[in-house]
NUDOFI-650656 format. One record per atom (N, C-alpha, C): residue number from 1; chain; atom name; x, z, y. Coordinates in pm, whole numbers, plus 32768, in hexadecimal, padded with zeros to 4 digits. Layout:
{resi: NUM	chain: A	name: CA	X: X	Z: Z	Y: Y}
...
***
This chain:
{resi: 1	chain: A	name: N	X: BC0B	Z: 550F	Y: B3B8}
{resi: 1	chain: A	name: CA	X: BC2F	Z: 557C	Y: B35F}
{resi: 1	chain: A	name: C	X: BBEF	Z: 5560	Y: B2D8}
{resi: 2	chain: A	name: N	X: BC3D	Z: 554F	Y: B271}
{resi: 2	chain: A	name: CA	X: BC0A	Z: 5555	Y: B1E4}
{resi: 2	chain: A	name: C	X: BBCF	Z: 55D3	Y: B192}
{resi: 3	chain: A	name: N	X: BB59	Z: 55B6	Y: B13E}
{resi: 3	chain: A	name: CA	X: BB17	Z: 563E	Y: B0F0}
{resi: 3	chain: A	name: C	X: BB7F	Z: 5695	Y: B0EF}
{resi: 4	chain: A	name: N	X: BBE8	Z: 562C	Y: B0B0}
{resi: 4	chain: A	name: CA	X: BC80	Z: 5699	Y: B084}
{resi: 4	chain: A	name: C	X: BC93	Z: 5701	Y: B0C9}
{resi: 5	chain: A	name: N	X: BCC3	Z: 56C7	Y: B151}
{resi: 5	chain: A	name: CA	X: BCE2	Z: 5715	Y: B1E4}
{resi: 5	chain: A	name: C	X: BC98	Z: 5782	Y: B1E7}
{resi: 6	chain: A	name: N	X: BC1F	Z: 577E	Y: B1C0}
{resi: 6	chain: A	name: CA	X: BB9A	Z: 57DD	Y: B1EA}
{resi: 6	chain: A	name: C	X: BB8F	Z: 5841	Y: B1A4}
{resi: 7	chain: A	name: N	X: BBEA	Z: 582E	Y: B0F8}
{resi: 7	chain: A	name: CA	X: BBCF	Z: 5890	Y: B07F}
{resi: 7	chain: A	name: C	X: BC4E	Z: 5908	Y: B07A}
{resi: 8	chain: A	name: N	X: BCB5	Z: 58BC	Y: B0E8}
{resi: 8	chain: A	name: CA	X: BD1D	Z: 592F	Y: B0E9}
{resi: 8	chain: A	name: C	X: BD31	Z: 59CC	Y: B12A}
{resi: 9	chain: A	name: N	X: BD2B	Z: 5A05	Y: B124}
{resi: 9	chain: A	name: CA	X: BD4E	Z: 5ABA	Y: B139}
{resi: 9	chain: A	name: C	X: BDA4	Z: 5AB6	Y: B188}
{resi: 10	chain: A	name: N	X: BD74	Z: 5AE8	Y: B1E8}
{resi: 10	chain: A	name: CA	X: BE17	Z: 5B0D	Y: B244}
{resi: 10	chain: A	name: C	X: BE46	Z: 5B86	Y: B210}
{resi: 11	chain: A	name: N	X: BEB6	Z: 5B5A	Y: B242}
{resi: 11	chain: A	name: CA	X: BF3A	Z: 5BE9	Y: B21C}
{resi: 11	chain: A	name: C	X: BEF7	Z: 5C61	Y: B252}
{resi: 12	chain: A	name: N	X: BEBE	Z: 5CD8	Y: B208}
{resi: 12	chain: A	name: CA	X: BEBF	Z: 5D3C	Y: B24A}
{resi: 12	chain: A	name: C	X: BF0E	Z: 5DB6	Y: B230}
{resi: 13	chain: A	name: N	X: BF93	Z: 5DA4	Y: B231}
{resi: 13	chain: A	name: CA	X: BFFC	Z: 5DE5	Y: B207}
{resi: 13	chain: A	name: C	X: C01C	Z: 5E2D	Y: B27A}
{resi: 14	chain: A	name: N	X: C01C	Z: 5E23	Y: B2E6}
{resi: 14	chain: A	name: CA	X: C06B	Z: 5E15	Y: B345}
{resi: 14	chain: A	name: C	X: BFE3	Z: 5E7E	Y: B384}
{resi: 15	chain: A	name: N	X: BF78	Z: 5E6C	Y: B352}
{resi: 15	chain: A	name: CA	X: BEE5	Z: 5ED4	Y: B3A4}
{resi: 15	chain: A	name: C	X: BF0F	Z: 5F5C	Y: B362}
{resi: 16	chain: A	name: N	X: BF0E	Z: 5F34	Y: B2C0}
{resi: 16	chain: A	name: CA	X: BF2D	Z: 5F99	Y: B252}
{resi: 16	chain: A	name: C	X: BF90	Z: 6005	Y: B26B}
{resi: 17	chain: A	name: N	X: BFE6	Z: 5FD9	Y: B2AC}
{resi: 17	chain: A	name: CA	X: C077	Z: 6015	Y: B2DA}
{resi: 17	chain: A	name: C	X: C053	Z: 605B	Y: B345}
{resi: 18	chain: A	name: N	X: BFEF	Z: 6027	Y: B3C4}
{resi: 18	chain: A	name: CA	X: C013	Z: 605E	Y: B443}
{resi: 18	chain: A	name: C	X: BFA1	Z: 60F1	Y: B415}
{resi: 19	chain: A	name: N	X: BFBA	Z: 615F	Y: B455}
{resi: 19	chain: A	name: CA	X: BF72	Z: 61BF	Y: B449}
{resi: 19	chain: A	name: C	X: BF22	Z: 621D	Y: B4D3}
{resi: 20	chain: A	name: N	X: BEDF	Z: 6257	Y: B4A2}
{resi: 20	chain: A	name: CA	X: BE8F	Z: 628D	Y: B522}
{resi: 20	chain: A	name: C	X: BEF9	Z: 6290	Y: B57B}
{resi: 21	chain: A	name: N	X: BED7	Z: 627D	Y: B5FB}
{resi: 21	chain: A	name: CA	X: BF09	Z: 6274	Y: B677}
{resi: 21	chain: A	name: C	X: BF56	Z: 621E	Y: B69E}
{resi: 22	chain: A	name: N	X: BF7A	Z: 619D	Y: B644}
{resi: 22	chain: A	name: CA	X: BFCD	Z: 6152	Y: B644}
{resi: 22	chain: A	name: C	X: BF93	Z: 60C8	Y: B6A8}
{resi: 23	chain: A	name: N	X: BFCB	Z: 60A4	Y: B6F3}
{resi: 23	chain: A	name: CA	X: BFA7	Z: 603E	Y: B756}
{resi: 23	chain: A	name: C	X: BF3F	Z: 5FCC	Y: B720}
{resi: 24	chain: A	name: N	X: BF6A	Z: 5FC0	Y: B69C}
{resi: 24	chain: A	name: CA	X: BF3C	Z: 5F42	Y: B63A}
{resi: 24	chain: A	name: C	X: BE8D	Z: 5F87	Y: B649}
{resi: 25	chain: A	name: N	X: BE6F	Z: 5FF1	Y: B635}
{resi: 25	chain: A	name: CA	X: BE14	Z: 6056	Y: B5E5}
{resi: 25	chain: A	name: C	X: BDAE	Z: 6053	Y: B66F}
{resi: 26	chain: A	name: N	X: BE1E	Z: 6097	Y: B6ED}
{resi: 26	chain: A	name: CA	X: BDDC	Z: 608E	Y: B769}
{resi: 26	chain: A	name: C	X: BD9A	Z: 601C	Y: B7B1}
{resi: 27	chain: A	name: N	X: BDCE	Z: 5F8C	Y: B78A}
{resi: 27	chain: A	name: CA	X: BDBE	Z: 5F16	Y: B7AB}
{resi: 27	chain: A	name: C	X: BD10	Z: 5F12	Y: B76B}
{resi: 28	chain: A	name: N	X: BD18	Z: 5F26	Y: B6C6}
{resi: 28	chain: A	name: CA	X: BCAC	Z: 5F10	Y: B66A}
{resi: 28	chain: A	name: C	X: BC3B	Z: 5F6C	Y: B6A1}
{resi: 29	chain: A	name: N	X: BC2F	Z: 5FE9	Y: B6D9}
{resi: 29	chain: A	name: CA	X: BBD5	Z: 601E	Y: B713}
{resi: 29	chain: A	name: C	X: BBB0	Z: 5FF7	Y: B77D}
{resi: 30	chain: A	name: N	X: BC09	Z: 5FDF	Y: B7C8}
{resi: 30	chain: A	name: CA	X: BBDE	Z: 5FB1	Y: B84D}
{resi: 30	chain: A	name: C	X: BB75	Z: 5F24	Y: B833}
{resi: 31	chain: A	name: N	X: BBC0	Z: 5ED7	Y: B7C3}
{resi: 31	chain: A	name: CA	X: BB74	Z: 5E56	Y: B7CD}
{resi: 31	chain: A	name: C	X: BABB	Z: 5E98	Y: B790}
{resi: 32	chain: A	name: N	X: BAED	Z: 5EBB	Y: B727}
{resi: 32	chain: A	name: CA	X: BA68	Z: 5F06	Y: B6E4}
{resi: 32	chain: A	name: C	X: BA12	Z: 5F48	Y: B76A}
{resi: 33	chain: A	name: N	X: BA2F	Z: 5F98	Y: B7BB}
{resi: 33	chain: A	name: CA	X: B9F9	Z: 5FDA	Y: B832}
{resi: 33	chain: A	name: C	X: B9D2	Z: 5F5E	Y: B8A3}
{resi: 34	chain: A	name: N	X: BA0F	Z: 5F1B	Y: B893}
{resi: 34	chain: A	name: CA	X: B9C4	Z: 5E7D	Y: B918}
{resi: 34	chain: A	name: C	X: B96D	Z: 5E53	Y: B8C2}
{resi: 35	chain: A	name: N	X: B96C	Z: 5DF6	Y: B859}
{resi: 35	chain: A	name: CA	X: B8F0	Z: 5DF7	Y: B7C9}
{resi: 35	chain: A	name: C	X: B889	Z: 5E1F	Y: B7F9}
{resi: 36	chain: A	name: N	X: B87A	Z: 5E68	Y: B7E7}
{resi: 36	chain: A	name: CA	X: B82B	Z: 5F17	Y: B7E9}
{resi: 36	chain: A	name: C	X: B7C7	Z: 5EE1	Y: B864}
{resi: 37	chain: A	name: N	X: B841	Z: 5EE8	Y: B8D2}
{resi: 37	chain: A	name: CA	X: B7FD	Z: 5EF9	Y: B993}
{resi: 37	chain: A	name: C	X: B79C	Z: 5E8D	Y: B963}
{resi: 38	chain: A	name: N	X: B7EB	Z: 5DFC	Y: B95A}
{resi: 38	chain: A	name: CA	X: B7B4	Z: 5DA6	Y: B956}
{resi: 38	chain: A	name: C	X: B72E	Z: 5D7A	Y: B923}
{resi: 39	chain: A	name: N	X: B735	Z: 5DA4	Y: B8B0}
{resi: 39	chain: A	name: CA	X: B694	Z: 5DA2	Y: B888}
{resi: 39	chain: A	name: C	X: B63E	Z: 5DDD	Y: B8B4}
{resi: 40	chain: A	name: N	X: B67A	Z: 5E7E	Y: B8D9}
{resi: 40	chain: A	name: CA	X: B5FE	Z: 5E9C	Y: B911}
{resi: 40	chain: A	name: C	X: B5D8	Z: 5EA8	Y: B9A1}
{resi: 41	chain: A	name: N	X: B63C	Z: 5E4D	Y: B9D0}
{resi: 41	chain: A	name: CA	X: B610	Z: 5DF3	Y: BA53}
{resi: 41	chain: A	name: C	X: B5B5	Z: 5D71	Y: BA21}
{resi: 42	chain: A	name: N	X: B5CE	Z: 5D34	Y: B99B}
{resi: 42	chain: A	name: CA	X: B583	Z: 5CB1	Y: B9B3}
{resi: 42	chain: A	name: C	X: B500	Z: 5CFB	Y: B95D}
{resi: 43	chain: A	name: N	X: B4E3	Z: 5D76	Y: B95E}
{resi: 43	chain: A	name: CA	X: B44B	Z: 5D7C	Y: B935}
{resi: 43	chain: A	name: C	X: B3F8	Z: 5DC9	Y: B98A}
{resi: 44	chain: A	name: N	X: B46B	Z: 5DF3	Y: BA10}
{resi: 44	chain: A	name: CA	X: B42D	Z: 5E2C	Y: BA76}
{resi: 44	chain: A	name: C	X: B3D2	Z: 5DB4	Y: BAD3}
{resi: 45	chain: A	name: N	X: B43A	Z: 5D4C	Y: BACF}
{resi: 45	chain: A	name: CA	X: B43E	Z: 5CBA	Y: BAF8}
{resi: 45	chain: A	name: C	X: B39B	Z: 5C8C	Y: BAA1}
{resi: 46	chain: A	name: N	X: B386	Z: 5C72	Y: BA1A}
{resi: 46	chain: A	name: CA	X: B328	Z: 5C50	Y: B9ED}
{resi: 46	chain: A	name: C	X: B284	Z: 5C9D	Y: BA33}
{resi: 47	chain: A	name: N	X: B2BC	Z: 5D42	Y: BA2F}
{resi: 47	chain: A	name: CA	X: B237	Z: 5D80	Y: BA40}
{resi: 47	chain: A	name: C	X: B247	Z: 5D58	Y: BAA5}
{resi: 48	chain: A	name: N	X: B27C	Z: 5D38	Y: BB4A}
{resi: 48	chain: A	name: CA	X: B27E	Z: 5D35	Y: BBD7}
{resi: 48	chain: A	name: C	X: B203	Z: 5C9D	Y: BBCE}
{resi: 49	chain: A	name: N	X: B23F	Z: 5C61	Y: BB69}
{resi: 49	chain: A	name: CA	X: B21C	Z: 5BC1	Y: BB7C}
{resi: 49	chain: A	name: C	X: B18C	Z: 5BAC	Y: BB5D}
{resi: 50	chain: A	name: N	X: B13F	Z: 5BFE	Y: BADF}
{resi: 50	chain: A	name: CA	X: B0F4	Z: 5C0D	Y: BA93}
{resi: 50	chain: A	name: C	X: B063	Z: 5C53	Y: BB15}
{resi: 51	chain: A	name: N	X: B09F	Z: 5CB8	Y: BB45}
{resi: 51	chain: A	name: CA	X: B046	Z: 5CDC	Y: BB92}
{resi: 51	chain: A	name: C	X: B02C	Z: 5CB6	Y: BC2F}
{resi: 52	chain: A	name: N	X: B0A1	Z: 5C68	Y: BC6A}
{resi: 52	chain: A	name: CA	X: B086	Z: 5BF5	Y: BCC6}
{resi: 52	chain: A	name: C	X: B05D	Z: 5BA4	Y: BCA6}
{resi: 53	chain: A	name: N	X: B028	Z: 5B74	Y: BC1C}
{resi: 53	chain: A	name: CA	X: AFDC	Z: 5AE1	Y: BBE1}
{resi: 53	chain: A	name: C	X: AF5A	Z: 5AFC	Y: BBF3}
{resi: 54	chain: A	name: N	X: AF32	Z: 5B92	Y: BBC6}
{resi: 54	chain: A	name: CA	X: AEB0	Z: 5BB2	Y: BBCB}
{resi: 54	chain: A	name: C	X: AE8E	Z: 5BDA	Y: BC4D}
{resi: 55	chain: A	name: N	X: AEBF	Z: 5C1A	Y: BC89}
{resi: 55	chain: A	name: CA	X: AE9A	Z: 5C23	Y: BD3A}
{resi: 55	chain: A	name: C	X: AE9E	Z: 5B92	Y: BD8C}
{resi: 56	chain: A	name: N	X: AEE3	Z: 5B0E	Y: BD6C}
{resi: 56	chain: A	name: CA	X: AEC9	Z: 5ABE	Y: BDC1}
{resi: 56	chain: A	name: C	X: AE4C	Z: 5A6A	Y: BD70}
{resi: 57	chain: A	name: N	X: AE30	Z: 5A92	Y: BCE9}
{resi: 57	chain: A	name: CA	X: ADB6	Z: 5A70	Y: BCA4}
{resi: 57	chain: A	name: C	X: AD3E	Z: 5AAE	Y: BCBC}
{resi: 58	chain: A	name: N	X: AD4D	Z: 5B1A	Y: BCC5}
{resi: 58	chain: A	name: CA	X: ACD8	Z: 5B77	Y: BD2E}
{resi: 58	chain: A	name: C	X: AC80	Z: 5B3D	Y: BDB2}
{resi: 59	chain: A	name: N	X: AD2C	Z: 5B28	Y: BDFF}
{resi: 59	chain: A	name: CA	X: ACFE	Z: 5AEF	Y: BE96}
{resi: 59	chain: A	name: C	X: ACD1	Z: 5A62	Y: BE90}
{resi: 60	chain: A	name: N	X: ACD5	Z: 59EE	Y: BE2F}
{resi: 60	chain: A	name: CA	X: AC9C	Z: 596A	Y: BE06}
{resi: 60	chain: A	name: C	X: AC05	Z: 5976	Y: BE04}
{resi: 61	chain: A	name: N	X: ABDF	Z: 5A01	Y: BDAF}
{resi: 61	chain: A	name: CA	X: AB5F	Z: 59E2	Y: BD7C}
{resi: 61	chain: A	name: C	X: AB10	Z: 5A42	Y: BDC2}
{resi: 62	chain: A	name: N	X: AB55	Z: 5AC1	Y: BE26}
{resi: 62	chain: A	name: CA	X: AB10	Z: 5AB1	Y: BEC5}
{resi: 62	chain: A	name: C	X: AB21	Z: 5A40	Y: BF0D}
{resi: 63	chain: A	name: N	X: AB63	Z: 5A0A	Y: BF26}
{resi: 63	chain: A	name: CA	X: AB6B	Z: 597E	Y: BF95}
{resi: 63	chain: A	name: C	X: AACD	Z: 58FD	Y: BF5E}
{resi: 64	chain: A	name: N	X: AB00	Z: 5903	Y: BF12}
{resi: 64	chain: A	name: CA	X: AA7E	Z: 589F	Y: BEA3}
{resi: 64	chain: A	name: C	X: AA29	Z: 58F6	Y: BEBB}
{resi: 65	chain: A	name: N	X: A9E2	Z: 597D	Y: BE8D}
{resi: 65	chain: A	name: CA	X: A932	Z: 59B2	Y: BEC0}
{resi: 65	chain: A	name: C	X: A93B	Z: 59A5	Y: BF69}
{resi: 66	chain: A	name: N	X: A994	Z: 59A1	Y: BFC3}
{resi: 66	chain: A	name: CA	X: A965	Z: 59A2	Y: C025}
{resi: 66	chain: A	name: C	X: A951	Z: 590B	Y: C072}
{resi: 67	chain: A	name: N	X: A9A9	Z: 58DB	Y: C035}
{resi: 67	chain: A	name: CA	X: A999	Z: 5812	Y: C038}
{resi: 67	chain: A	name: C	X: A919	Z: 580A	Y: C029}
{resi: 68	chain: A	name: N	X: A8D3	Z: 581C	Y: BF7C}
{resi: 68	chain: A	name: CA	X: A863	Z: 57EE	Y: BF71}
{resi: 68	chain: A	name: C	X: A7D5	Z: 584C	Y: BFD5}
{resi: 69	chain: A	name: N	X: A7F9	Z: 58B9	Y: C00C}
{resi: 69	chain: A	name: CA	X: A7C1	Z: 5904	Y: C048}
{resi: 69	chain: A	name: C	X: A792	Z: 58B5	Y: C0E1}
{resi: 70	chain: A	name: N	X: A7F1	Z: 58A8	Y: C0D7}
{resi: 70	chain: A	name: CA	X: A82D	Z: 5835	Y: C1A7}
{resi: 70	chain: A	name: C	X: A7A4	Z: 57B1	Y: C16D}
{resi: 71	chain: A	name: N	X: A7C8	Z: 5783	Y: C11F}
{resi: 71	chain: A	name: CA	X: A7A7	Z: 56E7	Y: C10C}
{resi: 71	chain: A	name: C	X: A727	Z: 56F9	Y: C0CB}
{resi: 72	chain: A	name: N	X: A6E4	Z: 576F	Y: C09A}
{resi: 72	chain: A	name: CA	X: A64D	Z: 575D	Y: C093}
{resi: 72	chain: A	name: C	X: A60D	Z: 57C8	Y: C0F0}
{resi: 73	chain: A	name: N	X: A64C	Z: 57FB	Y: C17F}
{resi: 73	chain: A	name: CA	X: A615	Z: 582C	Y: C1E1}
{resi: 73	chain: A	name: C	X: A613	Z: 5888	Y: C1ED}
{resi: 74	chain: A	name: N	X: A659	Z: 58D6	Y: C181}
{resi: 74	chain: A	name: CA	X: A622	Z: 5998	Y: C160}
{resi: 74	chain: A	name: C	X: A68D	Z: 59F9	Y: C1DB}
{resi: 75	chain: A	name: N	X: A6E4	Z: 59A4	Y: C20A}
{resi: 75	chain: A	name: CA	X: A737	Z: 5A12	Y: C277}
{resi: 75	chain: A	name: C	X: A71C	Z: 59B9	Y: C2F3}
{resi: 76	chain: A	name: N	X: A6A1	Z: 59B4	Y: C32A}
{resi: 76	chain: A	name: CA	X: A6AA	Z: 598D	Y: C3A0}
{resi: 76	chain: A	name: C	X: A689	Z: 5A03	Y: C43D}
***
């Protein structure tokens, strides 16, 4: 695809024309309304991820005090 390709406007004649309730209109919300879901599925997704990073980071650095605990005798 050339800059060219990239600098052109689509026709929005045909959006301009269709009016509330018009299939064209209904299509554009609907898409706008998945958009929408979507992100704020992928930042439900981020916080889910964010705080399973720190809980299996938690359980590392219990596993490690009780490693070094084992290996200089303190839980016998």
């Amino acid at each position: 695809m050339s800059t060219s390709d990239m600098n052109v406007m689509p026709d929005m004649s045909a959006l301009q024309a269709a009016g509330p309730g018009s299939s064209t209109m209904n299509s554009i919300d609907a898409m706008r309304q998945m958009s929408m879901l979507t992100l704020n599925l992928q930042e439900q997704q981020t916080t889910f991820n964010s705080i399973m990073h720190a809980k299996v980071e938690g359980v590392k650095s219990l596993a490690d005090v009780v490693k070094d605990g084992v290996q200089k005798g303190g839980y016998n």
